[in-house]
MMTF fields as JSON, N, C-alpha, C and O atoms, coordinates in Angstrom:
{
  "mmtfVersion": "1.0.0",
  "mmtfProducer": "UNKNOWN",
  "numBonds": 363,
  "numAtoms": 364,
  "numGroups": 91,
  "numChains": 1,
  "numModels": 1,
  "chainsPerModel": [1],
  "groupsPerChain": [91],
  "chainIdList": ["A"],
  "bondAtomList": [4, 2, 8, 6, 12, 10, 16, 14, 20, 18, 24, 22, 28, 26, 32, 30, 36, 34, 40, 38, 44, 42, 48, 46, 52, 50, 56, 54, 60, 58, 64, 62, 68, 66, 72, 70, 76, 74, 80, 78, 84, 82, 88, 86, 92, 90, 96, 94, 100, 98, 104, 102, 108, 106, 112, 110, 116, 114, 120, 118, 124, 122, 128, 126, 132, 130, 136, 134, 140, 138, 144, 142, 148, 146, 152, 150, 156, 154, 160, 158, 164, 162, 168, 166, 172, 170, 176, 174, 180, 178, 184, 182, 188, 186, 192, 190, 196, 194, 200, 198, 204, 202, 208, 206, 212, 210, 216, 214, 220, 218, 224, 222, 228, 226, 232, 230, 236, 234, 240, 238, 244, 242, 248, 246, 252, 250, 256, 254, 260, 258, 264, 262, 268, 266, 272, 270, 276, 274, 280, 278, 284, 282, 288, 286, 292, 290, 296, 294, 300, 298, 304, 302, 308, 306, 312, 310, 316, 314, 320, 318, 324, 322, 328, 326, 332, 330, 336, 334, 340, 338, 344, 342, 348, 346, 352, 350, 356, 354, 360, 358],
  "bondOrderList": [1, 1, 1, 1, 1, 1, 1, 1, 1, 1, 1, 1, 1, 1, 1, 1, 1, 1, 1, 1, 1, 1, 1, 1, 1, 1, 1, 1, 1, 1, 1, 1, 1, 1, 1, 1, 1, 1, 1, 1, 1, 1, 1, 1, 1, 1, 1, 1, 1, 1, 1, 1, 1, 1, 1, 1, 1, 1, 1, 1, 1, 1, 1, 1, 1, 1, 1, 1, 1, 1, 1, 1, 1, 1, 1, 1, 1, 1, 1, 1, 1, 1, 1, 1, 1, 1, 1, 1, 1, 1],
  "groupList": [{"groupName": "UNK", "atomNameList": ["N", "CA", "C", "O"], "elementList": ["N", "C", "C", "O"], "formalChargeList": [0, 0, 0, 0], "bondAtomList": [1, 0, 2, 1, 3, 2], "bondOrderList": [1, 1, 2], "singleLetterCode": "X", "chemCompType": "L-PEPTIDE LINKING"}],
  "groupTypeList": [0, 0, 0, 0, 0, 0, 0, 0, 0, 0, 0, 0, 0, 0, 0, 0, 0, 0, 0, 0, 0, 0, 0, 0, 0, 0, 0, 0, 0, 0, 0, 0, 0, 0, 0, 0, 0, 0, 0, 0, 0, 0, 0, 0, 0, 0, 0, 0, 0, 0, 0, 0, 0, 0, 0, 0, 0, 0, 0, 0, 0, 0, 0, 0, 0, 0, 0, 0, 0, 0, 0, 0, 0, 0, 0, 0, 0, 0, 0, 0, 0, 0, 0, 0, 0, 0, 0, 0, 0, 0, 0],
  "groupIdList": [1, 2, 3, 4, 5, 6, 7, 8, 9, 10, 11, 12, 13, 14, 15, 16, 17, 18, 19, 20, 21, 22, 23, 24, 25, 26, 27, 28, 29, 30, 31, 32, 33, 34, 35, 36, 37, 38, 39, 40, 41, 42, 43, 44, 45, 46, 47, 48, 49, 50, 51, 52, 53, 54, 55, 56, 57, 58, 59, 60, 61, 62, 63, 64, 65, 66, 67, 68, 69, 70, 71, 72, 73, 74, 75, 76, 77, 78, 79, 80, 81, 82, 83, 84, 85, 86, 87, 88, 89, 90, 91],
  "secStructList": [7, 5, 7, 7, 3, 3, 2, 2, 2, 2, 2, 2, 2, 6, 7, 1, 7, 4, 4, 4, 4, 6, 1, 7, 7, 2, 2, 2, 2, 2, 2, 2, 2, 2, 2, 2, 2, 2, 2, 2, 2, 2, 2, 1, 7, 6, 6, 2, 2, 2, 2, 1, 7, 7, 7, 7, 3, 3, 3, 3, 6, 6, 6, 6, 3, 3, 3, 3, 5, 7, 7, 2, 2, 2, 2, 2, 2, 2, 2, 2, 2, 2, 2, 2, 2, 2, 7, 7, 7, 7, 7],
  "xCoordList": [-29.349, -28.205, -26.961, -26.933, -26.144, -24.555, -23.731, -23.382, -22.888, -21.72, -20.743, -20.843, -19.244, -18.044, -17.027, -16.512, -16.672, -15.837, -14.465, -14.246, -13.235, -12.311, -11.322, -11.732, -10.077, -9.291, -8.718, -8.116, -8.853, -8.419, -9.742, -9.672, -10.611, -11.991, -12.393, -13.3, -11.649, -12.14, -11.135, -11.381, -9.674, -9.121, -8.954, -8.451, -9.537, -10.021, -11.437, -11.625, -12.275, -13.291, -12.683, -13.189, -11.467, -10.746, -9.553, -8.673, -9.387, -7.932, -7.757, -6.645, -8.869, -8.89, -7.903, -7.273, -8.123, -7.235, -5.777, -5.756, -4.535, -3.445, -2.74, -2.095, -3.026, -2.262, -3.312, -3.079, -4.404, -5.23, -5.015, -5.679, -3.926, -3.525, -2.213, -1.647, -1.838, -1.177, -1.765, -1.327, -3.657, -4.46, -5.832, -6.879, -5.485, -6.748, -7.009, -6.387, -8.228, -8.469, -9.683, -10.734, -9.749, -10.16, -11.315, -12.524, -10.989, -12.138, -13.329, -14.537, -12.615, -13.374, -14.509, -15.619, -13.677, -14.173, -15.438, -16.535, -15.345, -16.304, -17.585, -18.702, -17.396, -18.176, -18.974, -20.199, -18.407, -19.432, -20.328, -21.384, -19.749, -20.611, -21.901, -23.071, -21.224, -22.606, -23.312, -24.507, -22.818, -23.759, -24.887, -26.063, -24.17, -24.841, -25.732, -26.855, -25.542, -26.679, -27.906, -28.988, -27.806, -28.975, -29.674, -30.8, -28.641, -29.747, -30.455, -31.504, -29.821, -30.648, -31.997, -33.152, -31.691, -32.674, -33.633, -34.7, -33.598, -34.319, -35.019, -36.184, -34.512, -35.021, -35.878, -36.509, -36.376, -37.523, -38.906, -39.316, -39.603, -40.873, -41.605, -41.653, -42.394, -43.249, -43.914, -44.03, -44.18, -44.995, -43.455, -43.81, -42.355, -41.578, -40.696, -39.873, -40.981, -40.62, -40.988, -40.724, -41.522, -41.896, -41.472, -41.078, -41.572, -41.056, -39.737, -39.7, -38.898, -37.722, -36.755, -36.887, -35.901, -34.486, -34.047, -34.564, -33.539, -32.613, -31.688, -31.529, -30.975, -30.072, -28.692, -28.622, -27.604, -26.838, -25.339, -25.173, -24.461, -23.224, -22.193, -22.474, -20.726, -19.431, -18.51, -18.634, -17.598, -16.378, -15.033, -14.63, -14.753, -13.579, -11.876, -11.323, -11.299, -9.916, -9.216, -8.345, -9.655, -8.691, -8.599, -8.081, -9.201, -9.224, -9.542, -8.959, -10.032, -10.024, -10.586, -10.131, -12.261, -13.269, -14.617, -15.058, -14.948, -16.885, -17.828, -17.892, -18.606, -19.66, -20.794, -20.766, -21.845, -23.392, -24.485, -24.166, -25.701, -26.808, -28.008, -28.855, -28.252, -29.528, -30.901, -30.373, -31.738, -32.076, -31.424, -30.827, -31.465, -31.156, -31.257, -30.254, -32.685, -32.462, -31.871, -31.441, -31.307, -30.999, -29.348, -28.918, -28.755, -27.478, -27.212, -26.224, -28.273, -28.357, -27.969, -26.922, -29.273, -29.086, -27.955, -27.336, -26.89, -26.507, -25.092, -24.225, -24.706, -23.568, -23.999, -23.154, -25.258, -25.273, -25.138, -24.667, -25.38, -24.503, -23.316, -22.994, -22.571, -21.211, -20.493, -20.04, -20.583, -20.248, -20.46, -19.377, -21.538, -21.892, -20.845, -20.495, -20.26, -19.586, -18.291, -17.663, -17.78, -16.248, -16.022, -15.03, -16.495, -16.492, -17.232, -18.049, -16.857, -17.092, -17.09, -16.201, -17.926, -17.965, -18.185, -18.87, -17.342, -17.544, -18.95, -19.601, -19.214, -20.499, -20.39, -21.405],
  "yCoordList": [-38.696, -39.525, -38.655, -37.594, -38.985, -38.559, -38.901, -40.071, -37.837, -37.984, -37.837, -37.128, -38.363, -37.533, -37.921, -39.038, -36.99, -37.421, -37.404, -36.279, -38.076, -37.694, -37.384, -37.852, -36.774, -35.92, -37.133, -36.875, -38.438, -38.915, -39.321, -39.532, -39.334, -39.561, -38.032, -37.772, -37.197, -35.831, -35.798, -35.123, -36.16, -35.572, -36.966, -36.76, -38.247, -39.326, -38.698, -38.948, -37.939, -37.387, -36.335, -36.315, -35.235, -34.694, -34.903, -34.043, -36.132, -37.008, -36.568, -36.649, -35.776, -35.72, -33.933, -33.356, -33.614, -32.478, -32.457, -32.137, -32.753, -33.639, -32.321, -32.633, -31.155, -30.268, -29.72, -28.557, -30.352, -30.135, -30.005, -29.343, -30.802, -30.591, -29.574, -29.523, -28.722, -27.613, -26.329, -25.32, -26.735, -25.709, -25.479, -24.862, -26.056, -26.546, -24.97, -24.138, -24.814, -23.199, -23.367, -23.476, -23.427, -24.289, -22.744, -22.963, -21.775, -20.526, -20.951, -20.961, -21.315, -20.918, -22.51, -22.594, -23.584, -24.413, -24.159, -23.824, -24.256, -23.326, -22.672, -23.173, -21.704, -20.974, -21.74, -21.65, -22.342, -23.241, -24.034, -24.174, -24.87, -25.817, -25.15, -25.53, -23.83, -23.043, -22.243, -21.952, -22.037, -21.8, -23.192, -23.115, -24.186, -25.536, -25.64, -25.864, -25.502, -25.283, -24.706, -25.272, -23.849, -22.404, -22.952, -22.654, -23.944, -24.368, -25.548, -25.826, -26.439, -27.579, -26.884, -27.275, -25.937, -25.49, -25.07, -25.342, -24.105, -23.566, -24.238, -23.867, -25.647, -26.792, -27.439, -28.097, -27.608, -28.106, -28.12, -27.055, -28.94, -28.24, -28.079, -29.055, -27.034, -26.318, -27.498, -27.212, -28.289, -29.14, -30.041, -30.271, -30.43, -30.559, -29.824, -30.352, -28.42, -27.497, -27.171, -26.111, -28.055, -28.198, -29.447, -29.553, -30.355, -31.541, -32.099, -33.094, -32.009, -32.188, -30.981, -29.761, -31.615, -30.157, -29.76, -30.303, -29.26, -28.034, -29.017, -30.004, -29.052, -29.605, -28.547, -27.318, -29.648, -29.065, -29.872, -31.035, -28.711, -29.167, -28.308, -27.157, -28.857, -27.818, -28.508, -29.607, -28.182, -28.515, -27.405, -26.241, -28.836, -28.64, -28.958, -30.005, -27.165, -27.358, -28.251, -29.042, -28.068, -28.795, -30.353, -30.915, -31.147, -32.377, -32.17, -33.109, -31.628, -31.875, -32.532, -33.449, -32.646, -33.551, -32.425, -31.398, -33.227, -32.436, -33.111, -34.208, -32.878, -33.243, -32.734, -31.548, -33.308, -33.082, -33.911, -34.921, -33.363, -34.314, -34.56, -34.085, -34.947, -34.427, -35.684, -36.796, -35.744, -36.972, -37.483, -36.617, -38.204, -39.061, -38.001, -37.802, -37.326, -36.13, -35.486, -35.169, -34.73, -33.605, -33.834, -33.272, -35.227, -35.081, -35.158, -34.624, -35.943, -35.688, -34.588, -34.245, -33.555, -31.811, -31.674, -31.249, -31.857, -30.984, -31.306, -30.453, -32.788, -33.095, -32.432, -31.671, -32.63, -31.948, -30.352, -29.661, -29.735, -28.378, -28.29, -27.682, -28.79, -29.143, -29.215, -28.259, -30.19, -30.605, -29.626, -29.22, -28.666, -27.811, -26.721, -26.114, -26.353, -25.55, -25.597, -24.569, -26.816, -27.163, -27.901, -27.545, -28.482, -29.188, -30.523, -30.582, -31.699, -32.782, -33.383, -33.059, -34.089, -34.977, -36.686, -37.022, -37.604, -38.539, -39.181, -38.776, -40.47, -41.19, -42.208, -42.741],
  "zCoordList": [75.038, 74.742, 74.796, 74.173, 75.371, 75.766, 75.338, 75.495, 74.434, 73.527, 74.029, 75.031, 73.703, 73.836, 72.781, 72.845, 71.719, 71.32, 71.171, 70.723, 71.296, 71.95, 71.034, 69.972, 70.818, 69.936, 69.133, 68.09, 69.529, 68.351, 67.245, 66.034, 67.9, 66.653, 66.192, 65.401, 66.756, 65.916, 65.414, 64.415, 65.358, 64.492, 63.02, 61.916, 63.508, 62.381, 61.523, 60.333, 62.271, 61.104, 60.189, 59.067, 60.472, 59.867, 59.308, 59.351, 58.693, 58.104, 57.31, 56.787, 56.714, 54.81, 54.884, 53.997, 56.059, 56.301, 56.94, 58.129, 56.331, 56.675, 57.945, 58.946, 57.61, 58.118, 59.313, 59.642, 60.001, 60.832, 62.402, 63.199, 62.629, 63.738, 64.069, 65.161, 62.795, 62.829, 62.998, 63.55, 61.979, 61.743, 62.957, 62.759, 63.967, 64.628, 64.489, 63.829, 65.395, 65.671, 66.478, 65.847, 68.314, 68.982, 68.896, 68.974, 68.793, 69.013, 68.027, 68.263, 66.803, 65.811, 65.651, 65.126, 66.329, 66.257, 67.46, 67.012, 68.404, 69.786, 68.921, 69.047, 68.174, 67.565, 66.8, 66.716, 66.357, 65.473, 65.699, 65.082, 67.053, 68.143, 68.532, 68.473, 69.028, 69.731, 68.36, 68.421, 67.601, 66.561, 66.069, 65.715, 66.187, 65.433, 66.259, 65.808, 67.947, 69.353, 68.881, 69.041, 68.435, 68.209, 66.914, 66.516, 66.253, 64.721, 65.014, 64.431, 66.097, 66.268, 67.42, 67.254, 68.451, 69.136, 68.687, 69.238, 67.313, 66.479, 65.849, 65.709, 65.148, 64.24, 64.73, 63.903, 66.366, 66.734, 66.329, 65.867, 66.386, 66.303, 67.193, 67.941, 67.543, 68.411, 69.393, 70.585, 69.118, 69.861, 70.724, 71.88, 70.552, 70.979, 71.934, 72.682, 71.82, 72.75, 74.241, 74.809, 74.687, 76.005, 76.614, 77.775, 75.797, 76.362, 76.153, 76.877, 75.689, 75.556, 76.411, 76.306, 77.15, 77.148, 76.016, 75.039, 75.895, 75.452, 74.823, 75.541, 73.605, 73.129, 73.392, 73.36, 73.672, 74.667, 73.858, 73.49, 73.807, 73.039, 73.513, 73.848, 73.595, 73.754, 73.851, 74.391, 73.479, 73.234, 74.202, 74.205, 74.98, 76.268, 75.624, 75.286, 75.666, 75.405, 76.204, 75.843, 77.297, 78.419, 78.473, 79.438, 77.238, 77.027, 75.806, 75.264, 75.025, 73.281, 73.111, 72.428, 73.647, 73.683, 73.293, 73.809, 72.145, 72.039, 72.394, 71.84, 73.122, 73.987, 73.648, 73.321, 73.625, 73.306, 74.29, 74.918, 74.31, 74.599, 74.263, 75.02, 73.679, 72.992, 72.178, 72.198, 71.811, 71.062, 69.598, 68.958, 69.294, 68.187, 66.762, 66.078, 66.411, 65.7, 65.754, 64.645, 66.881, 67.709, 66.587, 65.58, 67.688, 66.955, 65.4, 64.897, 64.577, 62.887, 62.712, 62.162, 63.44, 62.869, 63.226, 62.251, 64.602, 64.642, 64.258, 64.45, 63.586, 63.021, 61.578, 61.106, 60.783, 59.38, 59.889, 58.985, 60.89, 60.989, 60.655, 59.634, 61.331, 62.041, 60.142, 59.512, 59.821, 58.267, 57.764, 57.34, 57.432, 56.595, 56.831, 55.818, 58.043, 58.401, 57.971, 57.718, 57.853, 57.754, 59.129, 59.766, 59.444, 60.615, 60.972, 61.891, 60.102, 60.276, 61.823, 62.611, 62.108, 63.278, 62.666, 61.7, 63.606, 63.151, 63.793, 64.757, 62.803, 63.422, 64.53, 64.979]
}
């Protein structure tokens, strides 16, 4: 399943942060995506590791869009990453 979410629903999951679009910090946000990558890849279980791709996420400056693909779990884990980090995604 194929996500995109676009800078106005990322910056509506971050409302509660008024000064967010002063504070963006597109590196740090990056880092986190591909960190959240490696926890949902990791979070598999063994018997799932052959049959499924690769859960697959990143986030493009050049449109201010985060993008993922992954199953229905996949994106749970990897929005409860995302949150845990300081980095809400909306539903």
């Amino acid at each position: 399943m194929k996500h995109i979410l676009s800078a106005a629903a990322l910056a509506t999951a971050l409302a509660f942060n008024a000064s967010f679009a002063q504070t963006f910090d597109a590196a740090a946000y990056s880092k986190a995506v591909n960190r959240c990558v490696d926890v949902v890849n990791r979070s598999r279980a063994p018997q799932q590791l052959g049959l499924l791709p690769p859960f697959d996420a990143f986030y493009n400056p050049a449109d201010n869009k985060l993008r993922f693909f992954g199953t229905p779990q996949d994106e749970f884990t990897f929005k409860k990453c995302m949150a845990s980090a300081g980095w809400p995604t909306p539903n």
